[in-house]
C-alpha positions as CSV (number, residue, x, y, z in Angstrom):
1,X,11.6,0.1,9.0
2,X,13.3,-2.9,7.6
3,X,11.8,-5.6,5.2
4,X,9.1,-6.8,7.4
5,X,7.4,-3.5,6.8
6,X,4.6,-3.6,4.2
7,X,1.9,-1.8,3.4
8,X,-0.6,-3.4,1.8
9,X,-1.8,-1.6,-1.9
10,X,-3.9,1.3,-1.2
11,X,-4.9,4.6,-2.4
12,X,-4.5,8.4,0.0
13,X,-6.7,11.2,-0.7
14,X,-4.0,13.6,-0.9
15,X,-0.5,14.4,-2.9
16,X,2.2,12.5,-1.3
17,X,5.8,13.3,-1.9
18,X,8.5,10.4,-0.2
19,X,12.1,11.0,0.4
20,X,14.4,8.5,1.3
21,X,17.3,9.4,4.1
22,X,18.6,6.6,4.1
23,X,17.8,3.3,2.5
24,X,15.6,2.0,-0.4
25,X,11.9,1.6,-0.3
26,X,10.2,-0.3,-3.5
27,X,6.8,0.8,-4.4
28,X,4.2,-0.6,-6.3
29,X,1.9,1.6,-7.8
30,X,-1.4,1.0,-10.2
31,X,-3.0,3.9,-11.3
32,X,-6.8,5.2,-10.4
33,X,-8.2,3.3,-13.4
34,X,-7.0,0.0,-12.6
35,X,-9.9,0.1,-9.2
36,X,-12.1,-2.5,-11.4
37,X,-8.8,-5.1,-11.6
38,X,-7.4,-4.5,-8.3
39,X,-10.3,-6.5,-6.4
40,X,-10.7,-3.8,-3.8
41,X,-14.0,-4.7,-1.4
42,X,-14.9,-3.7,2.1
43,X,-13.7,-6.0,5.1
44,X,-15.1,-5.2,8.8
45,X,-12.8,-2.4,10.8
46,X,-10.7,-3.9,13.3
47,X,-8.3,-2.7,16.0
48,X,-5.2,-4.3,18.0
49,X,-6.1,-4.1,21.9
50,X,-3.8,-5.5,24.8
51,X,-5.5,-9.1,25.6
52,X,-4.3,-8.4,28.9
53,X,-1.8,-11.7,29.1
54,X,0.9,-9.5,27.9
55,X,-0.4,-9.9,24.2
56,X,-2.3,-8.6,21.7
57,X,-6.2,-10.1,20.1
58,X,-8.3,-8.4,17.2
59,X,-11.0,-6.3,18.2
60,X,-14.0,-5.3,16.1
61,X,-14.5,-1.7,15.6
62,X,-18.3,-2.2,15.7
63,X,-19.8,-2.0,12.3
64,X,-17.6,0.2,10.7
65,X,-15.8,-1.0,7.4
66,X,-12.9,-0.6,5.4
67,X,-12.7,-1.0,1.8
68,X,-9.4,-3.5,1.1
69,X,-7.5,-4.7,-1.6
70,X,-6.9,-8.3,-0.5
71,X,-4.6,-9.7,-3.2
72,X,-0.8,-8.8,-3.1
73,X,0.0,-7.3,-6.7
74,X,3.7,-7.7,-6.0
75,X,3.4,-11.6,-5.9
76,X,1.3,-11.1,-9.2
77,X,4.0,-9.3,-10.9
78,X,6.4,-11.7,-9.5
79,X,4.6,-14.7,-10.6
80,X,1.6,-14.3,-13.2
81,X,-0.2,-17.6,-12.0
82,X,-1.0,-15.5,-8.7
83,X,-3.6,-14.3,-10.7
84,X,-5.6,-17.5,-10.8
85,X,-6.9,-16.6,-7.7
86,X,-7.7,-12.8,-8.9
87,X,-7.8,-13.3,-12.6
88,X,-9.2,-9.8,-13.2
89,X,-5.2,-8.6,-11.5
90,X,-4.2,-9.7,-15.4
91,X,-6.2,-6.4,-16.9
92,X,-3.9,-4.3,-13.5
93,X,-1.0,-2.0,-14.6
94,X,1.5,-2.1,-11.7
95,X,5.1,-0.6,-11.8
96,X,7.9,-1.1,-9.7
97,X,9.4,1.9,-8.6
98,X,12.9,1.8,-6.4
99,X,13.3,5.1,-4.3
100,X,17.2,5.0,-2.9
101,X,19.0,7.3,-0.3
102,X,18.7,11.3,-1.4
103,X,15.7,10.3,-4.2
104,X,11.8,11.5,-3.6
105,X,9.2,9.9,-5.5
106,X,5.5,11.9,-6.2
107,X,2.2,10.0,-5.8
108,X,-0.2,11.5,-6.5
109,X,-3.6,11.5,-5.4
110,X,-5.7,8.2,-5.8
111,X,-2.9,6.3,-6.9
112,X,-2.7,3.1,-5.7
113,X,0.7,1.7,-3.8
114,X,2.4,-0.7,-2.0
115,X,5.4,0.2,0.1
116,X,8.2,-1.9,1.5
117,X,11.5,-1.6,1.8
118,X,15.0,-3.5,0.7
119,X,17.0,-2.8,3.5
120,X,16.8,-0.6,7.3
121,X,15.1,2.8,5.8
122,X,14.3,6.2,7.0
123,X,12.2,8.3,5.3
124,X,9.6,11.3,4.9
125,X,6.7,11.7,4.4
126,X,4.7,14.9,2.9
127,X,0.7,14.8,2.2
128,X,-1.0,17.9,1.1
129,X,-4.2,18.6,-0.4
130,X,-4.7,19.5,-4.3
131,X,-5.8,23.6,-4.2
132,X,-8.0,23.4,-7.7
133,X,-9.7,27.3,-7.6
């Protein structure tokens, strides 16, 4: 994707090892500790569905919830008095981590991240579960 793409901060349940073709993604990552600073809450599930008039509405996956992090830690580290709003983002420990063509960054599991990218990027992606016996 290009610049437009951004994930917002979240966590995966598995390792995750990223290599960029081509490009430069930028992640933002906090680590599993900073879950009490990071204001993460649940939000109802929702799901894009063709409104039929060519477009697309917001549809409610029933009941079913999703736990968020609504604050964008990258406008925190970018400007500190973001964190009026979120004030417990000031306790957060985010780094900025830029991944460029032929490098491969390791998350690993639990960590927290935000993905864009600087410029038109191609990457891969590689999740696999922790063996621990």
């Amino acid at each position: 994707g290009n610049q437009s793409s951004v994930s917002s901060m979240h966590k995966d349940h598995y390792e995750n090892i990223f290599y960029v073709c081509k490009g430069q993604k930028e992640f933002i990552l906090c680590p599993p500790a900073d879950v009490m600073f990071l204001h993460e809450r649940e939000f109802m599930s929702s799901s894009f569905c063709p409104s039929g008039s060519g477009g697309w509405k917001v549809v409610a996956d029933g009941d079913e919830k999703t736990k968020w992090i609504e604050p964008d830690v990258k406008k925190y580290m970018d400007n500190h008095a973001y964190a009026d709003h979120f004030p417990d983002l000031r306790r957060s420990h985010p780094v900025k981590v830029l991944v460029s063509e032929g490098d491969a960054i390791y998350i690993p599991s639990l960590w927290y991240h935000r993905v864009t990218q600087t410029c038109e990027t191609v990457g891969i992606n590689y999740w696999y579960d922790m063996k621990f016996d």
